[in-house]
KOLSE-781749 format. One record per residue (C-alpha): residue number from 1; residue in one letter; x, y, z. Coordinates in steps of 0.1 Angstrom, whole numbers, plus 2048, in hexadecimal, padded with zeros to 3 digits. Last residue first. Example, Ala and Ser with C-alpha at 12.3 -4.5 7.8 and 13.67 -1.06 7.14 Angstrom:
2
     k   r    c1    c2    c3
     2   s   889   7F5   847
     1   a   87B   7D3   84E
% end
This chain:
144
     k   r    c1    c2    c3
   144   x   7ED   8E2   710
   143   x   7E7   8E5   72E
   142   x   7C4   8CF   732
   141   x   7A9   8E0   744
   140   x   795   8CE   764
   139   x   777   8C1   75E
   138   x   757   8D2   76C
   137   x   74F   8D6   78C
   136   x   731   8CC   78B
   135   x   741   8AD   777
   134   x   753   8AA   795
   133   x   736   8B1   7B3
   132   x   720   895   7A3
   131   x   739   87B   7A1
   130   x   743   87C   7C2
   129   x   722   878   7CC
   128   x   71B   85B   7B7
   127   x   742   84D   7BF
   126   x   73F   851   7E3
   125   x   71A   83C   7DC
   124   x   725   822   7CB
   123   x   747   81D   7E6
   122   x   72A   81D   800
   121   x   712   803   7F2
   120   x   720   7EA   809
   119   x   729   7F9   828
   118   x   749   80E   82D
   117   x   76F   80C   835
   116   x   77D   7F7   819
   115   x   767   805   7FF
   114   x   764   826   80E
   113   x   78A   82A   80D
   112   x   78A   81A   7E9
   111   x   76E   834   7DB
   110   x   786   84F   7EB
   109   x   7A1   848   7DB
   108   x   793   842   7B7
   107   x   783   869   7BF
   106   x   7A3   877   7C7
   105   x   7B5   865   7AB
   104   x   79A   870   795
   103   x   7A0   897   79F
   102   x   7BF   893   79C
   101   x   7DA   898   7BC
   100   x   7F7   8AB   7B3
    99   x   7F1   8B8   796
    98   x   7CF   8BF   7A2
    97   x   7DB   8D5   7BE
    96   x   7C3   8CD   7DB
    95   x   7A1   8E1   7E7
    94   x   788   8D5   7D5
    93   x   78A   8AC   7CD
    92   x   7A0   8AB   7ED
    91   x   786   8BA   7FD
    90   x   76F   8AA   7EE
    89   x   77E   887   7F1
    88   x   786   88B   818
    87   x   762   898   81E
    86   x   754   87C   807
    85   x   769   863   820
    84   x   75C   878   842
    83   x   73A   873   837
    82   x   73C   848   829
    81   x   74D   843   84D
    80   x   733   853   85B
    79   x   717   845   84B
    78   x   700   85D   83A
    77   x   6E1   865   84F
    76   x   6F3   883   860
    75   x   6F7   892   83B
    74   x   6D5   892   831
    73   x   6D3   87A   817
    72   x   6BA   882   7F8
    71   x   6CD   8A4   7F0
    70   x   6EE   88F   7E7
    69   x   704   8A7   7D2
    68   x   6F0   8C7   7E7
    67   x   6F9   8B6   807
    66   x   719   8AC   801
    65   x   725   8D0   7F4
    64   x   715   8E1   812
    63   x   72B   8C9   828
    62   x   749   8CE   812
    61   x   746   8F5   81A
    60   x   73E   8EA   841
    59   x   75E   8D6   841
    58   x   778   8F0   82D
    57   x   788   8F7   852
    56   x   784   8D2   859
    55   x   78E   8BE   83D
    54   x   7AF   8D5   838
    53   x   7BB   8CD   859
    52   x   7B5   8A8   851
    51   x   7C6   8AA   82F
    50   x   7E2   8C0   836
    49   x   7EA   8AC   857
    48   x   7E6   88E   846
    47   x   7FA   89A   82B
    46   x   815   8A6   83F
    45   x   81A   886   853
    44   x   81F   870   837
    43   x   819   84E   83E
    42   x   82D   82F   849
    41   x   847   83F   85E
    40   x   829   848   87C
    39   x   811   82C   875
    38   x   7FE   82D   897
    37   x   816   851   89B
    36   x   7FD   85C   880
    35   x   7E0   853   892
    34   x   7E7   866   8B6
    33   x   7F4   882   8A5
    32   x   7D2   885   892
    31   x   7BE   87F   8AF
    30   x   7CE   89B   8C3
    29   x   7CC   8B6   8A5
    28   x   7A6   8AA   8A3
    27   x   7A4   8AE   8C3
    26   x   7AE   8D4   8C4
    25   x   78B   8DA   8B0
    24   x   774   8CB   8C3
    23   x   769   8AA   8C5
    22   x   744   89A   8B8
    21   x   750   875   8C4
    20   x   746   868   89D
    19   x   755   885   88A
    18   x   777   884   89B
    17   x   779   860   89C
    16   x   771   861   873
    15   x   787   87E   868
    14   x   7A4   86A   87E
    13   x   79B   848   867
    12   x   79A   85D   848
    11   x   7BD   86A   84E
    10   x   7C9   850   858
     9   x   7BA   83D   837
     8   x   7C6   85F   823
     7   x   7E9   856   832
     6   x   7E7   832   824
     5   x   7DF   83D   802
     4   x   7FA   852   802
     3   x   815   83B   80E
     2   x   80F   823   7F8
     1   x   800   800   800
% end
């Protein structure tokens, strides 16, 4: 497993405890230490920082940008694991260089968190919603 993909799980898996017990803000910074010293020279420490961080100052823009990409769930009846994987995406989706992460590699990433983290159907729907927001979006312009 490559490094990246293993720091979005950490990061994932901290967005998820953080979500699910309700903390505030300087928790997050405690979880996060906490997971990445789990895995400590496994993962990159900066982007799960950058990723986390990033998660939650952007959260209630991704939030907005869930609920109008998927009207019929409100977003506490979404799993959480399946919530805090489409916030991961979106942001990354958003608010990442695309030369460094694509917007298909962010969306391919997050279809294989929620399917190794999530229920059933949950891969299906990270991609529907997913989906959605990036032709929204619109695809990104080729230098030529």
């Amino acid at each position: 497993m490559n490094s990246r993909h293993l720091s979005r799980q950490v990061a994932m898996q901290t967005l998820y405890e953080w979500d699910f017990k309700k903390t505030k803000k300087q928790d997050i910074k405690q979880i996060t230490k906490r997971n990445i010293k789990k895995f400590d020279q496994s993962v990159d420490h900066d982007l799960i920082n950058k990723l986390v961080q990033g998660v939650y100052k952007k959260r209630k823009i991704i939030d907005q940008m869930i609920e109008k990409a998927a009207p019929e769930w409100p977003l506490d009846q979404i799993a959480a694991i399946d919530r805090n994987v489409l916030r991961l995406g979106i942001y990354e989706l958003l608010f990442q260089n695309t030369k460094e992460v694509p917007p298909k590699v962010a969306i391919n990433e997050a279809i294989e968190l929620a399917k190794a983290y999530g229920g059933q159907s949950s891969g299906k729907f990270i991609n529907g919603v997913l989906g959605t927001i990036y032709r929204e979006m619109g695809e990104p312009q080729k230098d030529e």
